[in-house]
C-alpha atoms as one frame of an Amber mdcrd trajectory, in Angstrom:
protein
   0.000   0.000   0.000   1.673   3.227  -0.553   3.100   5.170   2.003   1.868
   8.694   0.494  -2.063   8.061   1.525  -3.099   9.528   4.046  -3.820   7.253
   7.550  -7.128   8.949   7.783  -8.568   8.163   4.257  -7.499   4.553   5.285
  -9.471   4.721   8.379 -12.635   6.150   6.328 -12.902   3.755   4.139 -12.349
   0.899   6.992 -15.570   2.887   8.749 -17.309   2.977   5.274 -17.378  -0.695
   4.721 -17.703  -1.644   8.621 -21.018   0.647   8.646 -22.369  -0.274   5.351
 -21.618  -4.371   6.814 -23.962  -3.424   9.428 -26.544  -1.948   8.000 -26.964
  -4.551   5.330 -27.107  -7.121   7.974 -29.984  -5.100   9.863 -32.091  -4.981
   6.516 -31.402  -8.100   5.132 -31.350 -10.293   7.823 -33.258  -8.650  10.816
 -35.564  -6.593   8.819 -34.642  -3.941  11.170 -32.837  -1.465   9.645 -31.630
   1.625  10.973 -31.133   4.488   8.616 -32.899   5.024   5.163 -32.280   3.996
   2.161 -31.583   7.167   0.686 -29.095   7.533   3.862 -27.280   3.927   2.983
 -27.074   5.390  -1.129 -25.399   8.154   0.070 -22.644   6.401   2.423 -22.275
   3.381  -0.946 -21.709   6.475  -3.072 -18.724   8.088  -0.555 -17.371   4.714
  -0.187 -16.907   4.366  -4.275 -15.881   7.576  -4.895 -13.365   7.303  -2.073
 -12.011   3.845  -4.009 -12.628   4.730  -7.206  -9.660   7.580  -6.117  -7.416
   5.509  -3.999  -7.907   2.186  -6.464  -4.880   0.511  -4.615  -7.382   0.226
  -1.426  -9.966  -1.779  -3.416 -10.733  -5.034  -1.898 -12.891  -7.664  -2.923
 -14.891  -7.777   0.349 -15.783  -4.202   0.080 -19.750  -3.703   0.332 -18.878
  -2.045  -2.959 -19.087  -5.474  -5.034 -22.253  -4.990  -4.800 -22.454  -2.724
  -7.914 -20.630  -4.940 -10.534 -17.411  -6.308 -11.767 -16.150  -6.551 -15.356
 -17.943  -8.536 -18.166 -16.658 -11.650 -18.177 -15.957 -13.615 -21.152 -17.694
 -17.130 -20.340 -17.840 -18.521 -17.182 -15.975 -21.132 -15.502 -17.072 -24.489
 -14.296 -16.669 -25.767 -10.592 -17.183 -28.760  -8.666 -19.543 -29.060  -5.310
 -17.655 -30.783  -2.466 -21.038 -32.471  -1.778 -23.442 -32.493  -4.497 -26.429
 -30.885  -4.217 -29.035 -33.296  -4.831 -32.743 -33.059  -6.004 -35.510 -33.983
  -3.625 -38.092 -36.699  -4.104 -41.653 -34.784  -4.099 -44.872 -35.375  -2.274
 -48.512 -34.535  -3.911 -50.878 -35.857  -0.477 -50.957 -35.736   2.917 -50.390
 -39.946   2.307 -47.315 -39.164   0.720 -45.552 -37.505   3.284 -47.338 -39.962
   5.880 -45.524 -42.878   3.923 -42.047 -40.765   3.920 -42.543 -40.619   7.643
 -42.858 -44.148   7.983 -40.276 -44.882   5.551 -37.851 -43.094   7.762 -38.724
 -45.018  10.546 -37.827 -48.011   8.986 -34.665 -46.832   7.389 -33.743 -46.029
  11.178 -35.801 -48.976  12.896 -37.022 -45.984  14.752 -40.762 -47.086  16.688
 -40.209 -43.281  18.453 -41.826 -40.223  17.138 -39.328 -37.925  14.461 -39.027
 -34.446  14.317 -39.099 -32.905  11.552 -38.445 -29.219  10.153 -40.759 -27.641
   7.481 -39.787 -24.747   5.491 -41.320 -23.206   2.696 -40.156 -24.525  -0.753
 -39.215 -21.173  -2.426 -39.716 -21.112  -6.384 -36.434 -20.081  -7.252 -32.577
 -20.886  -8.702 -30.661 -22.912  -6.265 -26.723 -21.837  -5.178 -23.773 -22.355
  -3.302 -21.725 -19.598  -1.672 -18.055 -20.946  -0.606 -16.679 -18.650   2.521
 -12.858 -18.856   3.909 -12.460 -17.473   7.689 -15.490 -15.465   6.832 -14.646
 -14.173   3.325 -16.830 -14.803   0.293 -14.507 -16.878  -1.990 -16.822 -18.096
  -4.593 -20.488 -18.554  -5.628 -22.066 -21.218  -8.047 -25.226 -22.320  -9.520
 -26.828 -25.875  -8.809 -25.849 -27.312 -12.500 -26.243 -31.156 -12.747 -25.825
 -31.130  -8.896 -21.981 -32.569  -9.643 -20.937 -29.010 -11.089 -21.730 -25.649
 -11.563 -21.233 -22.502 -13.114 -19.264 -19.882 -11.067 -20.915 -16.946 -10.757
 -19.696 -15.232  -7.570 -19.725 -11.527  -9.219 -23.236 -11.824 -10.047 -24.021
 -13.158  -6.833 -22.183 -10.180  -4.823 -24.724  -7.996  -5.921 -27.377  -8.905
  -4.498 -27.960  -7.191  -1.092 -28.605 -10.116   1.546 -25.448 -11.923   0.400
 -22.972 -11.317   3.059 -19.152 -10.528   1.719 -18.028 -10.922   5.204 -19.587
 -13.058   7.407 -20.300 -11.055  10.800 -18.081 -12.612  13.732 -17.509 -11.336
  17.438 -16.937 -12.830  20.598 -20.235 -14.812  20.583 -19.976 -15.856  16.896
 -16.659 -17.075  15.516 -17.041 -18.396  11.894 -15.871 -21.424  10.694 -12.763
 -21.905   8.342 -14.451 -22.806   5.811 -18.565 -23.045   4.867 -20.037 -24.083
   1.944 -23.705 -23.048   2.218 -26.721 -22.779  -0.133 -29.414 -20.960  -0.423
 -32.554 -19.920  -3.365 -32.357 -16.815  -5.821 -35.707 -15.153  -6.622 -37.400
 -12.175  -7.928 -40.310 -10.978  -5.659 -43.706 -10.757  -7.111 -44.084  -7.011
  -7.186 -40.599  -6.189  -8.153 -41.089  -9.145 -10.771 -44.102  -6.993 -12.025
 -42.582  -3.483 -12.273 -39.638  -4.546 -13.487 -41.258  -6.545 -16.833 -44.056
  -3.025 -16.783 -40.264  -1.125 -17.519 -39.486  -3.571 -20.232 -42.318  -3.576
 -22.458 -42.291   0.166 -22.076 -38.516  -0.568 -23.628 -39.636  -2.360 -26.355
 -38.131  -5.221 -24.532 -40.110  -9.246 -24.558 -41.624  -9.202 -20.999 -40.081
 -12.337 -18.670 -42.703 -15.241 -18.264 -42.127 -15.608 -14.888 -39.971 -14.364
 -11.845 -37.953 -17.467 -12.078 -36.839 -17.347 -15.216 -36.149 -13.917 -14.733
 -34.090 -14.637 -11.832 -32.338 -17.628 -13.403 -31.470 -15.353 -16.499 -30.458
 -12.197 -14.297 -27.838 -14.672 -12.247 -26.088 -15.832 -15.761 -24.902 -12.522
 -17.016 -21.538 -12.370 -18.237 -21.637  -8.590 -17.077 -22.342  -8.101 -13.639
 -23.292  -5.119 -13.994 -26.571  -5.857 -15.607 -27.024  -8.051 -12.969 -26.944
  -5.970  -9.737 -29.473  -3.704 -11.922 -31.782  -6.664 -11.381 -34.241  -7.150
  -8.212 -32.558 -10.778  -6.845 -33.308 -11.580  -3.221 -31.711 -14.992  -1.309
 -32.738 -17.049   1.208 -30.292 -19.595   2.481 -31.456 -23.119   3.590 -28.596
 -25.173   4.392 -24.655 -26.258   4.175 -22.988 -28.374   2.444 -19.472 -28.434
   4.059 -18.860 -27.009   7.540 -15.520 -27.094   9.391 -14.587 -27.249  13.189
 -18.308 -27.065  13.964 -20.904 -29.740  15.084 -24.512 -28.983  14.952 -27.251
 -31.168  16.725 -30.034 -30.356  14.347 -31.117 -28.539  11.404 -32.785 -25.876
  12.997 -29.681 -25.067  15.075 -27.996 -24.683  11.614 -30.033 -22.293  10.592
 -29.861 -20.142  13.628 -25.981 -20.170  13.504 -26.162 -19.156   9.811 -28.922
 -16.302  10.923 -26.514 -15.264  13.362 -23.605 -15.018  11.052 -25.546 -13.077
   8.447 -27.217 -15.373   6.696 -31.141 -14.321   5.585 -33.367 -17.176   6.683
 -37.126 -17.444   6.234 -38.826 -16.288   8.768 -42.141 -18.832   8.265 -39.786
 -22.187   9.212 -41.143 -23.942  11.386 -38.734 -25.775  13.386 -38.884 -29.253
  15.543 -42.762 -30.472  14.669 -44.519 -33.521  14.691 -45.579 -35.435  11.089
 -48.847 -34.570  11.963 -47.848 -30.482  12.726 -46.183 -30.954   9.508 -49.008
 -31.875   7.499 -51.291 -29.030   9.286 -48.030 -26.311   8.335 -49.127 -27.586
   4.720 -52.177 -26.602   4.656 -51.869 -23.292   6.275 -48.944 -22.271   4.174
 -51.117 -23.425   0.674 -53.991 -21.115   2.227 -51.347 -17.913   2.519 -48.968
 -18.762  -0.723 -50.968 -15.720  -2.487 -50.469 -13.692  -0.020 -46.410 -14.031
   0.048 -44.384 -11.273  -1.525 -43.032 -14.156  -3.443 -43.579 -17.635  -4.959
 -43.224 -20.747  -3.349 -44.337 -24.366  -4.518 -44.167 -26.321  -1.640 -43.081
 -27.179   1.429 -40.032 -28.844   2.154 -40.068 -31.474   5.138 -36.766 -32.341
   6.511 -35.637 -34.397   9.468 -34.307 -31.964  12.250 -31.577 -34.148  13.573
 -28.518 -33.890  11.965 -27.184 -36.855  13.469 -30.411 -39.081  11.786 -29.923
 -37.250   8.468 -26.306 -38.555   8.374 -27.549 -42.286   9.212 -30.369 -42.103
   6.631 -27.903 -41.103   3.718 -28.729 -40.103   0.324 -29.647 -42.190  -3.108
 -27.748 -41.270  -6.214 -30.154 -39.263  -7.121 -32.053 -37.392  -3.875 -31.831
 -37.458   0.174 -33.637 -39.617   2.151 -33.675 -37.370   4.928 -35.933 -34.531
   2.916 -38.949 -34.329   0.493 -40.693 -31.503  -1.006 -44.527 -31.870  -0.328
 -45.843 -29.436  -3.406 -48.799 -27.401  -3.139 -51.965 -27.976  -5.464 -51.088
 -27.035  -9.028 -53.477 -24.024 -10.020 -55.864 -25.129 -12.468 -57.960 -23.134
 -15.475 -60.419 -24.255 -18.033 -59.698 -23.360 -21.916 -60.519 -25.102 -25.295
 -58.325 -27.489 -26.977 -58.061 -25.825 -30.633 -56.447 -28.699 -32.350 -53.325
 -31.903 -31.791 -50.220 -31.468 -33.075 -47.179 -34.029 -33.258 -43.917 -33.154
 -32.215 -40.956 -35.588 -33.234 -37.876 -35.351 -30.533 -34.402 -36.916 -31.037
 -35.201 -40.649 -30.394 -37.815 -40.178 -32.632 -40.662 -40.374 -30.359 -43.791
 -38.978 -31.397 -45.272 -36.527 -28.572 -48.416 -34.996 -29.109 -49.451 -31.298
 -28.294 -52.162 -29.740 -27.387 -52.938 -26.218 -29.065 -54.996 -24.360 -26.362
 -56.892 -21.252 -26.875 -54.749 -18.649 -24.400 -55.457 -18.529 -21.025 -53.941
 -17.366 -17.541 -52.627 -19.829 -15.129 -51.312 -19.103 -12.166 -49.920 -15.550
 -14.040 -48.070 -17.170 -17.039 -49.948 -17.332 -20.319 -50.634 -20.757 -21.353
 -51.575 -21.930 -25.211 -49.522 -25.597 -25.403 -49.191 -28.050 -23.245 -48.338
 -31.837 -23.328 -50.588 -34.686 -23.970 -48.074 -37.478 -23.609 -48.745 -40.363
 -25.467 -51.415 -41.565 -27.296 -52.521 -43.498 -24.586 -52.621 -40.711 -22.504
 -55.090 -39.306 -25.033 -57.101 -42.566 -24.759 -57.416 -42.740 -20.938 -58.728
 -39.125 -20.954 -60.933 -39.505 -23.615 -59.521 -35.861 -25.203 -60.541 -34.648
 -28.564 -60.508 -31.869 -30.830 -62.694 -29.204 -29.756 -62.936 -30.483 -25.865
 -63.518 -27.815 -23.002 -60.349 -29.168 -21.357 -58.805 -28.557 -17.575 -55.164
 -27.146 -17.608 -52.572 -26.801 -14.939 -48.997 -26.281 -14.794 -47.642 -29.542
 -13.074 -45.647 -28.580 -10.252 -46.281 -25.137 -11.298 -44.089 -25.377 -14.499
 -44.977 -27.659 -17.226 -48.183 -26.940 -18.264 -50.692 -30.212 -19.112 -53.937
 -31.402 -19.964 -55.871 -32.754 -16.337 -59.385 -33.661 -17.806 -62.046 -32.992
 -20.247 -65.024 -31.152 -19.063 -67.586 -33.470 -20.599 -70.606 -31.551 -19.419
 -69.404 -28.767 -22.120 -69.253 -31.232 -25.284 -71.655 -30.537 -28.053 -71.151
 -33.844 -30.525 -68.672 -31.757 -33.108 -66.051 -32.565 -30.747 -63.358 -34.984
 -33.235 -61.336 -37.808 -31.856 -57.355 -37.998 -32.404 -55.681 -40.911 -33.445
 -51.901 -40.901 -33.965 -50.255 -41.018 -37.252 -49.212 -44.290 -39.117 -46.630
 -42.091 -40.561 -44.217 -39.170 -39.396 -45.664 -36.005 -39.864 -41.826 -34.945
 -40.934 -40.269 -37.952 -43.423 -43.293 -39.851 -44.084 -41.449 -42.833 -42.511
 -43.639 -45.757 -41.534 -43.980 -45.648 -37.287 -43.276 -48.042 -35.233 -44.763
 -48.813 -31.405 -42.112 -51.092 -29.702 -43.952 -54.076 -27.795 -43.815 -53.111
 -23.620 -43.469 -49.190 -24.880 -46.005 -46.025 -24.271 -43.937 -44.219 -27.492
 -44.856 -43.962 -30.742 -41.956 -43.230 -32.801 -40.100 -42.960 -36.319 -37.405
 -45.350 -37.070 -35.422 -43.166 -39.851 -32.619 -41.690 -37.752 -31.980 -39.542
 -40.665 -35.315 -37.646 -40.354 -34.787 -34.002 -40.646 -36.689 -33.179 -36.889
 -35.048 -36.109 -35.160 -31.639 -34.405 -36.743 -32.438 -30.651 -35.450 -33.509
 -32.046 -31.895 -29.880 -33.841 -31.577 -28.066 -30.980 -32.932 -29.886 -28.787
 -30.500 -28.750 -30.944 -27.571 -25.629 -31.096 -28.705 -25.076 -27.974 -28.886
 -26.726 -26.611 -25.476 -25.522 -25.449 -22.450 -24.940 -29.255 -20.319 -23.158
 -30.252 -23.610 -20.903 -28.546 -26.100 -22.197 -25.044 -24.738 -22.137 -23.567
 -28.456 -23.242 -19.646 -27.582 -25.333 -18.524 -30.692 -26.526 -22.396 -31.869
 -29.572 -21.579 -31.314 -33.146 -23.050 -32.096 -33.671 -21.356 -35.349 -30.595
 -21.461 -36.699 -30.079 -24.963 -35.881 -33.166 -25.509 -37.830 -32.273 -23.598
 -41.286 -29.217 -25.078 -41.305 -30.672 -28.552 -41.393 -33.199 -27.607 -44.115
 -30.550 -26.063 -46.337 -28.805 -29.332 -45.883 -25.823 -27.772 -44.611 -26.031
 -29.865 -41.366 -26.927 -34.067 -41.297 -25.070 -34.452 -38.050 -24.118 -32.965
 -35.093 -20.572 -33.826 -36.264 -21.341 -31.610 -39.331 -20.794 -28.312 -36.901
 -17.567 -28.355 -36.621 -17.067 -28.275 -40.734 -18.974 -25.000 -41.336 -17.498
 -22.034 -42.127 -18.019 -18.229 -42.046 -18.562 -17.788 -45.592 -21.819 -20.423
 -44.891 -22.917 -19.155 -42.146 -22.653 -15.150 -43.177 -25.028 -16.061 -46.154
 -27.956 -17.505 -44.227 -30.875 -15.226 -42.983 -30.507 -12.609 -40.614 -26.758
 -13.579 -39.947 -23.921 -11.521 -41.389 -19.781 -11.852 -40.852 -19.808 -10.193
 -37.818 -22.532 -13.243 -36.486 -20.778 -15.497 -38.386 -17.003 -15.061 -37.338
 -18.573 -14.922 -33.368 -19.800 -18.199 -34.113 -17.202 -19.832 -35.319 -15.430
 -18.487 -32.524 -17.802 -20.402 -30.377 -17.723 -23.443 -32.102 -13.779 -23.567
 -31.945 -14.072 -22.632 -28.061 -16.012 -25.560 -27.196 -14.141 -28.115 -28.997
 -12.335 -28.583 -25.292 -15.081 -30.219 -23.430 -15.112 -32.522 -20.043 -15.731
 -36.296 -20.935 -18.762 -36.272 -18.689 -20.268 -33.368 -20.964 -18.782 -35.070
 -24.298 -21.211 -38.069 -23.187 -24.024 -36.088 -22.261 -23.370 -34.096 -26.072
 -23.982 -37.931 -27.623 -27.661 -37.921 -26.565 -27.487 -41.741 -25.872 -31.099
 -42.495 -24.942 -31.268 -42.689 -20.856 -28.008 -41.376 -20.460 -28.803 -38.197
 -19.166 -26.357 -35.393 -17.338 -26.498 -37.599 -14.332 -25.296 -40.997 -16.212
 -22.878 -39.108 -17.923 -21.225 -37.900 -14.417 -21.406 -41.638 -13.338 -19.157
 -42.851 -16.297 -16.392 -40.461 -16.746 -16.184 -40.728 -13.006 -15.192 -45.083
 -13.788 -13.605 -44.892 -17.169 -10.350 -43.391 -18.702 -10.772 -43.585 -21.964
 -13.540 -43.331 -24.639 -12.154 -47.043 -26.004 -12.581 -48.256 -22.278 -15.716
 -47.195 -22.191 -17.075 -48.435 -25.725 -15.493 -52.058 -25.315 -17.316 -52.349
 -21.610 -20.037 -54.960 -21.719 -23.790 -54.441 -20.719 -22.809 -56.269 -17.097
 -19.978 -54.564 -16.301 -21.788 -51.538 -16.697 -24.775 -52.872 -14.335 -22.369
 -53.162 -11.872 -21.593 -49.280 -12.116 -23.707 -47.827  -9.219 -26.943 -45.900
 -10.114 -26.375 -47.296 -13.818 -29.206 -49.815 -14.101 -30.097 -52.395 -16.542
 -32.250 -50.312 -18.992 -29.424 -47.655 -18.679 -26.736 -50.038 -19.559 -28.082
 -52.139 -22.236 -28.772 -48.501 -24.369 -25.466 -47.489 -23.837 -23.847 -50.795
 -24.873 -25.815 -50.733 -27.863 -24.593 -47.243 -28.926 -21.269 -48.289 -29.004
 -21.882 -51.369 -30.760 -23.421 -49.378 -33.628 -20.509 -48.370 -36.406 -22.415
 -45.372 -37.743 -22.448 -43.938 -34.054 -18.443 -44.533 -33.737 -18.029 -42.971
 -36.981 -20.134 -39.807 -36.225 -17.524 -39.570 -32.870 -14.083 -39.759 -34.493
 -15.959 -37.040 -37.222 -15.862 -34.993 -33.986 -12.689 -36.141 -32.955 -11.217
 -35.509 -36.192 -12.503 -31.715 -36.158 -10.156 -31.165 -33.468 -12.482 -31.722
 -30.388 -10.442 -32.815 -27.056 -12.286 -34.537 -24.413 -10.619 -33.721 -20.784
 -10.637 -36.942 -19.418 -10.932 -36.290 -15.095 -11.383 -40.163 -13.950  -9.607
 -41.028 -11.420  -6.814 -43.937 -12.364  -5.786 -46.671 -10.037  -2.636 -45.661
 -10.347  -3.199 -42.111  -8.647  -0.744 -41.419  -5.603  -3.160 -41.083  -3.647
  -5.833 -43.537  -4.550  -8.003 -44.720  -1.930  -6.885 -42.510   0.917  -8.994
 -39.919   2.813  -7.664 -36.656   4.010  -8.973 -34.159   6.179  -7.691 -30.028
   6.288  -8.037 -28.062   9.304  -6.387 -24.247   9.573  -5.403 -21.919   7.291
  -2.673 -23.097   4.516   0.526 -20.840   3.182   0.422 -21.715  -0.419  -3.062
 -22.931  -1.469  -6.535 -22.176  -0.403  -8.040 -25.678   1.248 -10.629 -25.856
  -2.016  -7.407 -25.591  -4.384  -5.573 -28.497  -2.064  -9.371 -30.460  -2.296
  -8.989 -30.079  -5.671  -5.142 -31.352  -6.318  -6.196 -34.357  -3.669  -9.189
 -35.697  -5.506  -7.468 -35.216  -9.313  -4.551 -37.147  -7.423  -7.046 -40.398
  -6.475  -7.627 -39.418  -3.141 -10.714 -38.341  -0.993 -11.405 -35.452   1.369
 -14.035 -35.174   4.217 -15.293 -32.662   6.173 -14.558 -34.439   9.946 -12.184
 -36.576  11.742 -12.876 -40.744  12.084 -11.269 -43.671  12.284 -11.053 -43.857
   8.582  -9.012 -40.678   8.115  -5.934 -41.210   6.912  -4.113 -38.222   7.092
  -4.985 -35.209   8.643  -3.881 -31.879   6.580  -2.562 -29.353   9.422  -2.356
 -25.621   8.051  -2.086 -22.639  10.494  -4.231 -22.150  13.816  -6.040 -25.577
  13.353  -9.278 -26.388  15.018 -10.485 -29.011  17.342  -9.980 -31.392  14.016
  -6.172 -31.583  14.926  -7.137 -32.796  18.427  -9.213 -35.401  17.554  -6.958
 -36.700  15.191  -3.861 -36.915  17.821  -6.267 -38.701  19.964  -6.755 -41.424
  17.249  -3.503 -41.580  16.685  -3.935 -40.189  13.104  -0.827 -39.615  10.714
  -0.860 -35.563  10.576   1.097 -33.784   7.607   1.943 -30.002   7.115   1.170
 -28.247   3.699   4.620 -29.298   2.684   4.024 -33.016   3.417   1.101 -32.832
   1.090   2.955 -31.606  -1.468   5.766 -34.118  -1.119   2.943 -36.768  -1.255
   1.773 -35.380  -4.583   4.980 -35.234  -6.195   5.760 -31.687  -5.364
């Protein structure tokens, strides 16, 4: 820092950003604030100009963040310690009954569980990283694996804290990993789309969208002109502190300035749970905000940790959704949409009308025997909700409103695209067309291979995708990586400038994570989740290819089904030609599996204190890409315990196991320096 600035400045700035702490904890978290807002404007405004003057006394925990960083130029991927899972959902009050009693098994339990239920906000999920009380990073949810960072975006939004508050009753942890939900309140939502359509501007369809959108901004600074609120739920890593229960949790997060919902209800009975249900469905209009549900979780901590997770969701927690809202409209008319397998879905075309504030003229009608159990037709007064509040979908006909010109729907012998014969496999709801080559089964792959869990090609979009396959400039998805920006300047409404940005794009994904390279393939039932499952077991693409349908069975969470369409993919020439097309194009698939080879393979590690050379999620990071595992506490099966400076009460449990502790240097020797 240089000498010639004068001590009090310093000081004023220190003040600036201790005050401005304060009050955004009283606001945010107490809704008690102390001063007004045009008060708080005008203390942000000294603080900035003050930095903005004396730029070598920026710091990066400076309330300041708040207004924006730099654009970035993409962002950056990173992995959750613990992944953050998905939650099995509950429609009835016999649903939740049966998770109850399911627990009780799980635990051989005959004594009464209590439970916590919070409200289930309708939002974007995240993950906020904090080291001794700094905000490090900030991520989205992704596939639950990984996520995109985001921590710019995320420091403007006013109940984030940059520092976590700390005094002699509230010491923070090393290091905490907790998550919370992004949304848009409701009347914010609606002044803010009144503002666009004023600007010419396409109106959001909903708040989460809006928030979802607003929280992947390459420029910050468009993002802390958005209205995002948080509330945080939960942790995923927490070090040097034990909590009894869930509730507890929370109030240690409230207390370091963490925004919690104030309508939790902590510590209740199954049967107060299912009575919180009800009252919180009777006041969800009433909220400044949207929520779908309810989520139920068991309090104890100690229970949640014996009850485990699946692959795929907890079994510890379950969302108990509210009611979908439900509207009456007219079907107009049936149309068939082909997707990438071929299937044949069709769609209802429903004469416009409001549910639950989104505008609703399509929705899904399955399969055709969906269409036969509900007895729909052309011209039906039909019942429409949005299932779980998203996807919209045909409930029932209103058969008291048919009149006798009502006409039935019976699905195609042919596809509505090629003409191909169909084909309804034996044990199968799906209808579908067996030419792969058929021009919509072609634009749906391209489209996922191209999108943002895959290749991530920025300006591939819909439309595009779709000209280029009727001009026949695209048959496969392999075919991307031959065009050029001659083609592509030529098509409509694209011009050099569009064109050379794409091809820019296209070249920038070509480096692409083998679990995402997967995922890009579209192999029927090997979704994101699959994908993560086998680039986490195989080295190689060859490996993976020559693998038979058993050994892949006996990959955890990869079931028969799964395995027997993925062997078949690779048995297929035409599909291993279409991937060394890709290969040959120059794509290069990061392969991240670990070998058994690795130095480290098979041994846990634990870090305590506060390392010289390396943050702990950088040494996490160099343990697990070296074979080896790191938890969050201190057992028996630890098998080195990573000792930085001022370690916790981790480095005393381990000495009274007798654990093997190492320094930051002894790591490093381990890893090969």
């Amino acid at each position: 820092m240089p000498a010639t600035i004068d001590p009090g400045i310093i000081a004023k700035i220190e003040d600036l950003r201790k005050t401005l702490h304060h009050h955004n904890y009283r606001y945010y978290v107490l809704d008690d604030p102390e001063i007004s807002d045009s008060e708080y404007d005008r203390l942000m405004q000294e603080l900035i100009r003050l930095e903005t003057t004396y730029p070598d006394l920026v710091s990066p925990d400076s309330p300041s963040a708040r207004v924006g960083a730099p654009p970035l130029a993409k962002f950056d991927q990173i992995a959750h310690t613990l992944p953050m899972l998905s939650l099995d959902n509950g429609f009835a009050d016999e649903d939740i009954l049966e998770f109850d009693k399911r627990v009780q098994r799980y635990l051989n339990l005959q004594s009464e569980i209590l439970y916590t239920a919070e409200p289930k906000m309708d939002g974007v999920a995240v993950e906020l990283v904090y080291e001794d009380g700094k905000l490090l990073a900030a991520s989205t949810r992704g596939d639950g694996v990984t996520g995109e960072l985001i921590t710019a975006n995320v420091k403007t939004i006013g109940a984030v804290p940059i520092l976590m508050r700390a005094d002699r009753s509230s010491v923070v942890p090393p290091l905490l990993e907790v998550r919370g939900e992004v949304y848009i309140g409701i009347e914010a939502f609606k002044n803010w789309n009144a503002e666009r359509m004023d600007q010419d501007l396409p109106p959001f369809a909903n708040p989460r969208n809006a928030a979802a959108g607003s929280l992947r901004q390459l420029d910050s600074k468009i993002t802390a002109s958005r209205p995002l609120e948080i509330f945080f739920y939960g942790v995923g890593v927490v070090e040097d502190f034990v909590f009894e229960s869930h509730w507890k949790l929370l109030q240690a997060l409230k207390k370091w300035g963490f925004r919690i919902n104030p309508l939790i209800r902590p510590r209740i009975s199954i049967k107060d749970v299912l009575k919180c249900h009800r009252e919180l469905s009777e006041q969800r209009h009433q909220l400044p905000y949207d929520i779908d549900g309810m989520v139920v979780k068991v309090d104890s901590l100690a229970l949640q940790q014996q009850l485990g997770a699946t692959t795929r969701s907890p079994r510890w927690a379950i969302a108990y959704k509210f009611q979908a809202i439900q509207e009456t409209t007219v079907l107009e008319k049936i149309e068939i949409q082909v997707g990438r397998t071929g299937v044949l879905t069709p769609v209802a075309h429903l004469k416009p009308v409001n549910v639950a504030g989104v505008t609703v003229s399509r929705a899904t009608l399955h399969n055709e025997d969906e269409i036969e159990k509900k007895d729909v037709r052309i011209g039906d007064t039909v019942l429409v909700q949005r299932a779980g509040d998203v996807i919209p979908e045909v409930v029932k006909v209103i058969l008291s409103k048919r009149t006798g010109a009502e006409k039935k729907f019976s699905m195609p012998d042919r596809c509505p695209v090629c003409r191909t014969a169909v084909a309804r496999i034996e044990g199968e709801a799906a209808t579908r067309c067996i030419n792969s080559s058929c021009s919509a089964q072609v634009k749906e792959r391209i489209k996922h291979f191209a999108s943002k869990g895959a290749f991530d090609i920025d300006g591939m979009g819909a439309k595009l995708v779709d000209q280029l396959v009727e001009k026949g400039l695209l048959t496969s998805f392999a075919d991307l990586f031959k065009l050029d920006k001659e083609t592509l300047a030529g098509l409509e409404r694209m011009g050099d400038k569009s064109g050379e940005n794409l091809i820019h794009a296209i070249e920038a994904s070509k480096k692409i994570s083998f679990a995402r390279f997967l995922y890009a393939l579209g192999i029927r039932h090997a979704g994101e989740h699959v994908a993560v499952l086998l680039a986490d077991q195989f080295e190689s693409l060859e490996d993976l290819a020559s693998c038979s349908q058993q050994d892949l069975t006996d990959i955890d969470g990869v079931g028969p089904v799964v395995a027997e369409s993925i062997a078949n993919y690779f048995q297929q020439e035409k599909n291993l030609g279409t991937i060394q097309s890709i290969l040959d194009s120059g794509a290069q698939i990061v392969f991240e599996a670990k070998r058994k080879t690795a130095k480290l393979d098979g041994k846990t590690f634990v870090l305590t204190g506060t390392l010289d050379g390396m943050t702990r999620r950088q040494a996490k990071d160099m343990i697990t890409a070296a074979g080896g595992k790191v938890s969050g506490s201190v057992s028996r099966n630890t098998d080195f315990v990573v000792a930085g400076d001022s370690p916790g009460s981790k480095l005393k449990r381990a000495k009274d196991l007798g654990l093997a502790v190492i320094d930051e240097a002894g790591l490093l020797e381990m890893l090969g320096g």
